[in-house]
C-alpha positions in Angstrom: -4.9 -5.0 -4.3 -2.3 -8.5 -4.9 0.4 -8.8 -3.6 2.7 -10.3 -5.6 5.9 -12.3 -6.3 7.5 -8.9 -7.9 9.4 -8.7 -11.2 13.2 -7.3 -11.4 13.3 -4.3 -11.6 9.9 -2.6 -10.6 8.2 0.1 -9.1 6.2 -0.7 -6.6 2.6 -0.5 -7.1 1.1 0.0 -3.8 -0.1 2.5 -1.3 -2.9 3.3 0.4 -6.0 1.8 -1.4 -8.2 -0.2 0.8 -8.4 -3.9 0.3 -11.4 -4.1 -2.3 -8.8 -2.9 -4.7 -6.4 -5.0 -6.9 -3.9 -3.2 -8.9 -1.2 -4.7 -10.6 2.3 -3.7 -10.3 3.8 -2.4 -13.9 6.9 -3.3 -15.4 9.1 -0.7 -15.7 12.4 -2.1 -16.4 13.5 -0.4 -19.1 12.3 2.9 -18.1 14.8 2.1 -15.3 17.5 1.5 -17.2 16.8 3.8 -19.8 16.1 6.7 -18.4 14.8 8.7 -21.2 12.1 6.1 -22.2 10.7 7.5 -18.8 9.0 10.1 -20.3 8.7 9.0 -24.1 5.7 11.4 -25.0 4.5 12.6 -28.4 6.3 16.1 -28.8 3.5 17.9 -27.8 3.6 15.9 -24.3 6.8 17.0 -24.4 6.7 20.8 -24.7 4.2 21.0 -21.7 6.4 18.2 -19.3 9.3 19.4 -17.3 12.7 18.0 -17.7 13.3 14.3 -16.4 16.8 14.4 -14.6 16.7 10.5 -15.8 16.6 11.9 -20.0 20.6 12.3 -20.1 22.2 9.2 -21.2 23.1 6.6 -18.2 26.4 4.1 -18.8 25.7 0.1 -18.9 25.8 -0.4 -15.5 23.4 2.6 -14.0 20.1 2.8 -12.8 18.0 6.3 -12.5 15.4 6.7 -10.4 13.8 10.6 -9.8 12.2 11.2 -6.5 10.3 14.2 -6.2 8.7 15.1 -2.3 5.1 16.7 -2.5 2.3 16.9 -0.6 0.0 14.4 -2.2 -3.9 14.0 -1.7 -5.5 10.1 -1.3 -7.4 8.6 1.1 -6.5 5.7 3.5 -8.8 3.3 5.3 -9.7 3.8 8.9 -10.4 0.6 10.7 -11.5 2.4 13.5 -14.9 3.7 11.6 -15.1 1.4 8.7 -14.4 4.4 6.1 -11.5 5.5 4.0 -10.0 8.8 5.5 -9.2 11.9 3.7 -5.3 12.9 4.1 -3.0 15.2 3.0 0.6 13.7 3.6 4.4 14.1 2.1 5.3 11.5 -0.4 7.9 10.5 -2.9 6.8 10.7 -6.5 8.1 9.3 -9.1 7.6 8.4 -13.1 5.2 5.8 -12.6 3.4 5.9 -9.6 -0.1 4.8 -9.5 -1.2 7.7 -8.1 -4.3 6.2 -6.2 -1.9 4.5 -3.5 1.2 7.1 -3.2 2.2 6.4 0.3 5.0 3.8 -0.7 8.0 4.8 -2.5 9.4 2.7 -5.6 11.2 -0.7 -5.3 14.5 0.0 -6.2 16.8 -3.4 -7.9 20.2 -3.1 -8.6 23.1 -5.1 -8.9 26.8 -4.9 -7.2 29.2 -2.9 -9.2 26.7 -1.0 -10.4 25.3 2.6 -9.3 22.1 4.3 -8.6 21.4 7.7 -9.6 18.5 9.1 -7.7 17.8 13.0 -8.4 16.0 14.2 -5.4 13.5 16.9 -5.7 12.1 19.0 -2.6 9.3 19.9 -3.8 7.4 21.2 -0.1 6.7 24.6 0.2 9.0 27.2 1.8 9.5 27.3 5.4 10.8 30.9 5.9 11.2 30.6 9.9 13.0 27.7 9.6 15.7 28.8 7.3 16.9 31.3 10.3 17.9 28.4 12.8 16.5 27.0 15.5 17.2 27.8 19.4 17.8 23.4 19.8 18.2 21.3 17.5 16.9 18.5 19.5 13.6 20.1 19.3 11.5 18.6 15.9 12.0 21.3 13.5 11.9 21.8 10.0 9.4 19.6 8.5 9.6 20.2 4.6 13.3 20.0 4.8 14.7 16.6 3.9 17.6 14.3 2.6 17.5 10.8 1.9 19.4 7.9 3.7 20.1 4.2 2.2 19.5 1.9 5.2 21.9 -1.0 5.3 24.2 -0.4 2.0 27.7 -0.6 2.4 28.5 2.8 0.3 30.3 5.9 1.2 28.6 8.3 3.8 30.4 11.5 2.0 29.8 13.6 -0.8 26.5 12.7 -2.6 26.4 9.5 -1.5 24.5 7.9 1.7 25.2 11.1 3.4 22.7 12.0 5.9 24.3 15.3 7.6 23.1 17.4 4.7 19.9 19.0 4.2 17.5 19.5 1.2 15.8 22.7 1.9 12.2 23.5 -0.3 12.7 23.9 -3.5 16.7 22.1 -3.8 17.3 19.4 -6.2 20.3 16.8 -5.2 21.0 13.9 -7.6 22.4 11.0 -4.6 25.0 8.6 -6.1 25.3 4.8 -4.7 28.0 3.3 -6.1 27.7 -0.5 -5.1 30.7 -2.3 -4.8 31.3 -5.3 -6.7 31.6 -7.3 -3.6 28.5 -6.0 -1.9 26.5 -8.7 -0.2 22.8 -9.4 -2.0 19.9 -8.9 0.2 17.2 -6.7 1.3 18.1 -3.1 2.1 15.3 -0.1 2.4 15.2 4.0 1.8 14.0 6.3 3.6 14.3 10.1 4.7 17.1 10.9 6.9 16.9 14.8 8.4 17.6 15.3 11.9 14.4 16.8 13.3 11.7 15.8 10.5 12.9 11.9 9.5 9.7 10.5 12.0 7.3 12.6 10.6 8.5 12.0 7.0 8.7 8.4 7.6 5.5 8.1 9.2 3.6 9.5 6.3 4.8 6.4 4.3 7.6 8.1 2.7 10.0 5.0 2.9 11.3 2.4 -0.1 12.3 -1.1 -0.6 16.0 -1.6 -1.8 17.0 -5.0 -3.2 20.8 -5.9 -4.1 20.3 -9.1 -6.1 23.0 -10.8 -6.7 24.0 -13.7 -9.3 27.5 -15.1 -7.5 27.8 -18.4 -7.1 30.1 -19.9 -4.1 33.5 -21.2 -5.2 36.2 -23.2 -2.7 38.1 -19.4 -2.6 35.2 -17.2 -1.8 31.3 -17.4 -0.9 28.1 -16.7 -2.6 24.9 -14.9 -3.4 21.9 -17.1 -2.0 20.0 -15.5 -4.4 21.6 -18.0 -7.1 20.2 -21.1 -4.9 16.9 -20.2 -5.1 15.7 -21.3 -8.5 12.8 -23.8 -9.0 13.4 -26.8 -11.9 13.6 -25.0 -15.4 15.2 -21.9 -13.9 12.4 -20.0 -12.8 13.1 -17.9 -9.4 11.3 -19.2 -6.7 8.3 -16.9 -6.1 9.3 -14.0 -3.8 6.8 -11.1 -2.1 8.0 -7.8 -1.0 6.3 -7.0 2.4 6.9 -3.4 3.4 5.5 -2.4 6.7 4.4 0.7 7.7 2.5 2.9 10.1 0.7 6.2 8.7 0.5 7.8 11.8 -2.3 10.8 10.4 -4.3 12.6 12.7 -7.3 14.8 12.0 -7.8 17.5 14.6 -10.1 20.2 16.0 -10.4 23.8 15.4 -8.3 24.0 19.0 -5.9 21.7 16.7 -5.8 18.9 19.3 -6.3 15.1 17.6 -9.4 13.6 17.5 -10.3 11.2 19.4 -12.7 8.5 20.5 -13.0 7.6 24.2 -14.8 4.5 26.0 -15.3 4.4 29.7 -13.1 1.6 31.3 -12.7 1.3 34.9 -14.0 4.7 35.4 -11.4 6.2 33.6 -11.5 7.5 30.0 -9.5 5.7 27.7 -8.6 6.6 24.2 -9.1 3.8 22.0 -9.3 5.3 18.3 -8.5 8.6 16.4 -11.2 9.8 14.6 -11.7 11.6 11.3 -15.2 12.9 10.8 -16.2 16.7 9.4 -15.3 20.3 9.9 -17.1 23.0 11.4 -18.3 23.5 7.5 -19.3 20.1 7.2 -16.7 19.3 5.0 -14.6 15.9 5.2 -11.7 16.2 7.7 -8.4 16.0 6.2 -5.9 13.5 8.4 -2.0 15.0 8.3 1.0 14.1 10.4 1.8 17.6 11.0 3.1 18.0 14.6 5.2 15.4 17.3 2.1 15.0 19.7 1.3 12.1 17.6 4.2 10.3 18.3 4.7 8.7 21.8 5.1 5.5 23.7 1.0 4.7 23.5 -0.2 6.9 20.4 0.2 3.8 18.0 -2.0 2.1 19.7 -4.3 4.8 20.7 -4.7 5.7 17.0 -6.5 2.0 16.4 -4.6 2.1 13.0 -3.2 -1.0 11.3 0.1 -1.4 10.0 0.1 -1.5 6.5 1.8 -3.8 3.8 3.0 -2.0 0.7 1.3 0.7 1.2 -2.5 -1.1 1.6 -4.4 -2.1 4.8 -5.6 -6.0 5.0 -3.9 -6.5 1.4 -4.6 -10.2 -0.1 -1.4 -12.1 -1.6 -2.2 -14.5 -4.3 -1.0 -17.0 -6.7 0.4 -19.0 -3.7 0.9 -23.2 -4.9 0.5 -25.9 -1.6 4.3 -26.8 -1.1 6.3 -24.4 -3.2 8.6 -22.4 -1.7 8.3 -18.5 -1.3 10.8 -16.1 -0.2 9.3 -13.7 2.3 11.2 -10.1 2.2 10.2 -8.5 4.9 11.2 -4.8 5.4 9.9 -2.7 8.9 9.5 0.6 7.5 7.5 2.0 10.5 7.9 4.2 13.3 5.6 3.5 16.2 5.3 -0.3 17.0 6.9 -3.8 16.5 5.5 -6.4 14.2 5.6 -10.2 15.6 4.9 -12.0 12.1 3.5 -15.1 12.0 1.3 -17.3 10.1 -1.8 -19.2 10.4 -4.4 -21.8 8.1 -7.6 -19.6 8.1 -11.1 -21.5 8.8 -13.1 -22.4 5.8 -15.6 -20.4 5.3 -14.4 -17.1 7.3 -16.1 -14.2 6.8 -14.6 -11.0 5.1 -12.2 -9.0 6.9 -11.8 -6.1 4.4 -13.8 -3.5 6.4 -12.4 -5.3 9.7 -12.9 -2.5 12.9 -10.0 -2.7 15.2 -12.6 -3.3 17.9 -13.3 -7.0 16.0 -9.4 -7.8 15.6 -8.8 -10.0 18.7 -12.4 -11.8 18.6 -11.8 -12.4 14.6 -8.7 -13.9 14.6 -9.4 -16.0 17.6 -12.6 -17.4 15.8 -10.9 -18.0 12.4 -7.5 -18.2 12.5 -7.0 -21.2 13.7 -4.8 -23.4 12.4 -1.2 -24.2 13.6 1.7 -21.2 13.6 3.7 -22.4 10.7 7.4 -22.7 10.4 9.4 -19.8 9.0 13.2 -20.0 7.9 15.3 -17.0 8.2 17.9 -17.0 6.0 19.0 -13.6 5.8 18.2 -10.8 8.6 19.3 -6.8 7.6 19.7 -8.5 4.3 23.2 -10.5 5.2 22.4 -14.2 5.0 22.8 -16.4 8.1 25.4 -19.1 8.4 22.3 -20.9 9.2 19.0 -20.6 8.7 16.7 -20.0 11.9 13.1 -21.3 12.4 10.9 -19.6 13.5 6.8 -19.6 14.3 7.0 -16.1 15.6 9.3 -13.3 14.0 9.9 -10.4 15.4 10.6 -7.2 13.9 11.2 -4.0 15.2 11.7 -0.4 13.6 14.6 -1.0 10.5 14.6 -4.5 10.5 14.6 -6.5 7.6 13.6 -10.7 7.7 14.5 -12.7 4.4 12.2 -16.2 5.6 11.6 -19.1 3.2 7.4 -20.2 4.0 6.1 -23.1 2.5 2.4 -23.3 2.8 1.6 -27.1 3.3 -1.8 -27.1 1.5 -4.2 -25.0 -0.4 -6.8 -23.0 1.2 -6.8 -19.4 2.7 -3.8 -18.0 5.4 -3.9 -15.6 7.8 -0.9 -13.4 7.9 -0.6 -12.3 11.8 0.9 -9.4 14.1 0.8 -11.8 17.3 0.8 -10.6 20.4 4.0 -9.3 22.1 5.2 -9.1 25.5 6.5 -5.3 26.9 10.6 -6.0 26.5 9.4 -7.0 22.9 8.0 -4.0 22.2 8.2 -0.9 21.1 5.5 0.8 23.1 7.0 -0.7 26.0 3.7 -2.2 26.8 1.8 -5.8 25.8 0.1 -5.8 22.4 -2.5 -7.8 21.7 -3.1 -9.6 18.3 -3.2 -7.5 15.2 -5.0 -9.1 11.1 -2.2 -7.8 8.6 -3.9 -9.8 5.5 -4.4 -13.3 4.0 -2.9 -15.2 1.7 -4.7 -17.2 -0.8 -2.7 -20.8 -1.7 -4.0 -23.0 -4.9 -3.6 -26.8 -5.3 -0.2 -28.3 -5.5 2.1 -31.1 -3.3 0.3 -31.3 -0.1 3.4 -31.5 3.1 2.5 -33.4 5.7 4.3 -33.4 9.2 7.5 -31.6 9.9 8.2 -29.3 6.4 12.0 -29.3 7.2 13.5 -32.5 5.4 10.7 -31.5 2.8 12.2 -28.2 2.3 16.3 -29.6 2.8 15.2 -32.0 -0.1 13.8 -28.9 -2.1 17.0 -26.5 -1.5 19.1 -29.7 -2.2 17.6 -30.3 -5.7 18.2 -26.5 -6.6 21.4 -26.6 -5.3 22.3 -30.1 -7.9 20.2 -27.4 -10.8 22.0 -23.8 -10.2 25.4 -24.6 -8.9 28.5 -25.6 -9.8 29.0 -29.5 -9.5 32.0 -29.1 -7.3 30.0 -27.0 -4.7 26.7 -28.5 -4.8 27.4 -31.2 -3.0 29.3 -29.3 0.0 26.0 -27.1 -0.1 24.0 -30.1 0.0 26.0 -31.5 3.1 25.4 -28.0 5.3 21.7 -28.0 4.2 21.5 -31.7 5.8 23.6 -30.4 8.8 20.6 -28.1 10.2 20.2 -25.6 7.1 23.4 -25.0 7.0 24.0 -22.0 4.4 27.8 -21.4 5.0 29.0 -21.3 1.0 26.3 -17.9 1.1 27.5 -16.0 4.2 28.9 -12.5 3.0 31.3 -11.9 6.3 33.6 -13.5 7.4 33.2 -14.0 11.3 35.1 -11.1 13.2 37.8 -13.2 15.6 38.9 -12.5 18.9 42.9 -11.8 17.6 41.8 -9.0 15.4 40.0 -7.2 18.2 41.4 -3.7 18.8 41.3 -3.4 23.0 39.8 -1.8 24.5 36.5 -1.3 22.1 33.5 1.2 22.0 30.8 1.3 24.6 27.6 3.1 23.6 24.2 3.6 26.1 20.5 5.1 25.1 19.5 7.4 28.0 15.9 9.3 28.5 16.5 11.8 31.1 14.1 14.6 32.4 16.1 18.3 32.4 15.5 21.8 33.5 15.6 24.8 30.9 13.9 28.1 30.6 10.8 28.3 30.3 9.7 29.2 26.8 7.2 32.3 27.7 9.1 33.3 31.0 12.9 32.7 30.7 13.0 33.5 34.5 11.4 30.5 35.2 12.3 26.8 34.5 10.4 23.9 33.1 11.2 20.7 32.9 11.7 18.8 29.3 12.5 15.4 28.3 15.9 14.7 26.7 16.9 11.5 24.8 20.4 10.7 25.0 23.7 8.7 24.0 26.0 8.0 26.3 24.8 10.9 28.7 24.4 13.8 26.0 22.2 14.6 23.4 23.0 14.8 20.0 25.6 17.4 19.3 26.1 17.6 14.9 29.5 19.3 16.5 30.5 15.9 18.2 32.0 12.8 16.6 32.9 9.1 18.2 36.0 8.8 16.2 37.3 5.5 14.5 40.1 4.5 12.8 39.9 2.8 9.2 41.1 -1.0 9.2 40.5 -1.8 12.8 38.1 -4.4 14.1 36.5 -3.6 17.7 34.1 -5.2 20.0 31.4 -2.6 21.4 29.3 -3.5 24.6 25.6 -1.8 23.8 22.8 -0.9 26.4 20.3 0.8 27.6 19.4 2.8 30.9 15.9 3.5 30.6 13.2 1.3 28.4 14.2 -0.6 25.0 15.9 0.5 22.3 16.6 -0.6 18.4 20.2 0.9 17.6 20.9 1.8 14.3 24.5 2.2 13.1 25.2 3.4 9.2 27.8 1.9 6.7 29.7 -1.2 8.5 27.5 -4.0 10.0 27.7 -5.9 12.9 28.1 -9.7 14.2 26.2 -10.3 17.2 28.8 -11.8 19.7 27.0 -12.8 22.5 23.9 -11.0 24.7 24.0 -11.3 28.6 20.8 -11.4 30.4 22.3 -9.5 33.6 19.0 -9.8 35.4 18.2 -13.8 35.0 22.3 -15.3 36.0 24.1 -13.6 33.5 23.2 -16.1 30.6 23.9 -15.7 27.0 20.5 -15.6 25.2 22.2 -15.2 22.0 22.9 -19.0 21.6 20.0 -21.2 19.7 17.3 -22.5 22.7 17.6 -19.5 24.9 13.6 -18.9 24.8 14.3 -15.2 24.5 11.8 -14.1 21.8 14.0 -10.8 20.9 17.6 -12.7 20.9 17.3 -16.4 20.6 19.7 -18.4 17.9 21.1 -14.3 16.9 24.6 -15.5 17.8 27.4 -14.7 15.3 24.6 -13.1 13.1 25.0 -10.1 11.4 22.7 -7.2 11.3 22.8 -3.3 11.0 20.0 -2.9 13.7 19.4 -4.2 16.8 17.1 -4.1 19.9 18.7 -3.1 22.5 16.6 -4.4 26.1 17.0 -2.9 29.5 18.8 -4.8 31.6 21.1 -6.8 29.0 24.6 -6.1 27.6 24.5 -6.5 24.1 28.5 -7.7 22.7 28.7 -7.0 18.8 32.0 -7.0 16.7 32.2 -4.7 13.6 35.3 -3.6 11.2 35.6 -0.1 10.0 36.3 -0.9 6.2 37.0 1.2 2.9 35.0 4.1 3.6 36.0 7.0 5.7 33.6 10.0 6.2 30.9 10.9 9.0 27.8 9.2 9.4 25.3 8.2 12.6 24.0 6.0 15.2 20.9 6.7 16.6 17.8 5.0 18.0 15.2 3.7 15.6 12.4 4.8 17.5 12.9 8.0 15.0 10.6 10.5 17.1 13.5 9.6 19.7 16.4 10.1 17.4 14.7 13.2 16.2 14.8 14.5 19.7 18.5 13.9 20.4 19.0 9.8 20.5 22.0 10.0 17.8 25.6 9.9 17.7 27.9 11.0 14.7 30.4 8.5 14.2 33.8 9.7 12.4 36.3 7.0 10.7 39.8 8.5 9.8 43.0 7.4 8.5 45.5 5.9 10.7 48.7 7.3 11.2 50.8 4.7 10.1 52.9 3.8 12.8 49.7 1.5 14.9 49.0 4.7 17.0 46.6 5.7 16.0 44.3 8.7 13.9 46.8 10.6 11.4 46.7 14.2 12.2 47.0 16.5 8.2 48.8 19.5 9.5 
């Protein structure tokens, strides 16, 4: 399939087709803001098609977007045997989705001050058992029951909007509401299920969507901007931009004992698992892959598996239509569950041989023999889609689970690219463990302005001349002044920085805990076995329990972790990173640009909405609790860890008036 620069206001079109295909992505846009042209059928069409929850009439400034969850039959390629793997997984389903690659929901576009209507259909079968309880809710339970939780949007938690402390049992229809505040910063936001118990199992079988707030301010002397209006090329066209969802389908197939298949080579005389395998049934029949039960989540099964993460949906995808020296907005969203994702780019050898049917056995010899060209620059501008006061280069990016990486790439000269998952070190990752070298696609660039040398002053001279096209004449030239000072992008930074004076003492401290505990044993309560419990701050999660904060206040929280490494999660307000201490290597802030930390370096005074969180540092962040009260989470982002108790609900209230305090109603 191409991946493309993608059209305002799309579905995606991509999933799990294997890399021989190309499908292009339709334009929808009116069906999205029309909602009844999303079914305009003859009448005969009509009498036998259900009711779209998008036909009734939508106001000027609404978008509608139906989600149903089903099972959904496709196939997904295996680079562990070469063939495309029969699977049965839950997906999102909407008006249309190409229905040979369902495994990645629709891009969603919408503007600030506008709202998103998004009727939500359970569609799973009936779980009976569930529906009378279960003896611990930090136990994964309930896996057809759902909700549905806007990562990174600055919207209410309550009601029907991003609230994630309801449930969609089988069978319930909920229509969500985001109402997007005029003054909501642009960027690159994602979707994804949300329930307590079922979201990594949901999540890993590539039921997860890309959410883009696009927005068309331009910076003034009284208030800042929407980068999104500096990135124009001459003649007004946007500069290209690709979508890049990752994700990790974490299927299994499984004996008639149901224990996952796997392939083992001798190593040191040891077994070692280095694929799962899908092959026949005892009838001969194909085997059907599922994510169906937490064994096949864990600190090595990613990489046991010998899957690849996928982009949009498709394994070792092809992006086209890239020009030598234009400039391309990368959006980068890490939708996956089970590993991180060290990005990077390289010129590919002439004359390489195909990598479509690639085995994960070939990987590290492949890329070694054809990938050889020089890592090439990439320019954050915006991470968890807030833009940077300035923008951060970078050869390497790494992402972890819920991260989002807006980069600017230029690609100096035509020819083909490899598109990388280098190799990370264990405090980078999320197996806790090394990884080795990973192909994630290629990108094919056609003739243009060859760039020779350093790309930066080519690219300050290329932001410069958009910034003289799209902005206002008594702006451009400030803009043009920061880009010269270092990429400067100060006239597009959506927060202002949170100051020492506004700081409410003493703050919030939060720690990630994995402890081992005693309870019953399941078949002889007289007994005890031991089971693993994921905390915060020294419990696991309790929906009873709240960390209460007050609307209006500012406060600095110090973040950690006890045992392994961590990304924290925290809905509604964002953070600005203040500074990170290294506590085992002199107590140095690694935050600051030239620290050499791969995780933290240049993230000071950043803001982001999820963060890794290493063992052995103390992470300093500043947030402020604003318009919206309600209940909502933290939680780790390793989501088979928050589904087993590694969440926190967070509670903003009134104040009482009189600086004391939470007001207490009767």
């Amino acid at each position: 399939m191409t991946c493309r620069a993608l059209p305002a206001l799309l579905f995606v079109a991509a999933g799990a087709a294997t890399a021989a295909e190309r499908i292009d992505a339709p334009p929808v846009a009116a069906q999205i803001r029309r909602g009844a042209e999303l079914v305009r059928k003859t009448a005969a069409e009509l009498a036998a098609t259900p009711a779209n929850p998008c036909q009734r009439p939508l106001g000027s400034h609404e978008v509608c977007i139906p989600l149903d969850i089903e099972f959904t039959d496709s196939t997904i390629f295996n680079p562990a045997t070469g063939q495309d793997d029969h699977v049965h997984l839950r997906s999102y389903r909407s008006p249309g989705t190409n229905p040979k690659i369902p495994f990645v929901a629709p891009l969603i576009e919408i503007a600030p001050g506008e709202t998103v209507r998004i009727p939500l259909h359970n569609k799973l079968p009936a779980e009976p058992d569930c529906a009378k309880g279960v003896p611990n809710i930090n136990v994964p339970h309930c896996f057809n029951s759902t909700n549905l939780h806007s990562h990174g949007l600055w919207v209410s938690p309550a009601g029907n909007s991003d609230n994630v402390l309801i449930a969609l049992l089988p069978g319930v229809q909920f229509e969500y509401e985001y109402n997007i505040p005029p003054d909501h910063p642009s960027g690159t936001f994602w979707y994804h299920p949300h329930m307590h118990g079922s979201t990594a199992l949901q999540v890993a079988s590539g039921m997860a969507g890309t959410l883009i707030v696009r927005g068309s301010r331009k910076p003034t002397d009284r208030q800042t901007g929407d980068i999104d209006t500096l990135l124009f090329e001459p003649g007004g066209v946007r500069v290209t931009e690709r979508v890049v969802q990752l994700q990790q389908v974490q299927y299994a197939c499984r004996d008639k004992d149901g224990n996952i298949k796997k392939k083992t080579v001798r190593r040191d005389g040891k077994d070692v698992v280095v694929a799962w395998v899908c092959d026949k049934d005892d009838k001969g029949d194909p085997d059907v892959g599922k994510v169906d039960k937490y064994d096949q989540f864990g600190q090595t099964t990613w990489t046991e598996s010998g899957r690849y993460t996928s982009i949009n949906g498709q394994v070792l995808p092809t992006f086209d239509k890239a020009r030598a020296g234009a400039l391309e907005r990368w959006r980068v969203v890490h939708a996956g569950v089970r590993n991180s994702v060290n990005l990077q780019f390289r010129k590919m050898k002439h004359g390489a041989k195909s990598f479509e049917r690639l085995k994960a056995a070939e990987q590290q010899s492949w890329i070694d023999a054809n990938c050889t060209g020089e890592l090439l620059p990439q320019w954050e501008i915006a991470s968890d889609g807030l833009t940077h006061s300035k923008a951060i280069r970078k050869t390497a990016n790494v992402l972890q689970p819920g991260y989002r990486s807006d980069v600017l790439v230029v690609f100096p000269e035509a020819g083909d690219y490899c598109v990388i998952d280098g190799d990370a070190k264990a405090d980078d990752s999320v197996s806790w463990m090394p990884e080795n070298r990973q192909l994630l696609g290629k990108v094919v660039v056609g003739a243009g302005e060859n760039v020779s040398g350093d790309v930066q002053p080519y690219l300050v001279k290329a932001l410069s001349a958009m910034a003289d096209a799209t902005q206002e004449p008594s702006m451009a030239g400030k803009i043009k002044d920061g880009l010269a000072d270092g990429l400067r992008l100060d006239a597009f930074v959506p927060h202002a920085d949170v100051s020492e004076t506004e700081l409410t003492k003493p703050g919030q401290e939060m720690q990630f805990s994995i402890v081992s505990v005693e309870v019953p044993d399941p078949v002889d309560p007289d007994k005890k076995t031991k089971r693993t419990e994921f905390r915060v701050d020294e419990h696991a999660y309790d929906p009873k329990a709240a960390r209460t904060l007050v609307l209006g206040r500012s406060e600095e929280w110090k973040l950690t972790s006890a045992n392994g490494d961590h990304p924290f999660h925290i809905h509604v307000n964002p953070f600005q990173i203040d500074r990170i201490i290294d506590t085992k290597n002199g107590n140095r802030d690694v935050s600051v640009p030239g620290s050499g930390d791969s995780s933290y370096d240049g993230l000071k005074g950043t803001w982001k909405d999820t963060l890794w969180i290493k063992q052995g540092f103390e992470i300093y962040v500043r947030t402020r609790y604003e318009r919206y009260i309600g209940e909502y989470v933290l939680h780790c982002h390793i989501l088979d860890h928050e589904d087993q108790g590694m969440m926190q609900n967070v509670k903003v209230v009134l104040p009482d008036g009189k600086g004391g305090g939470v007001y207490g109603h009767h």
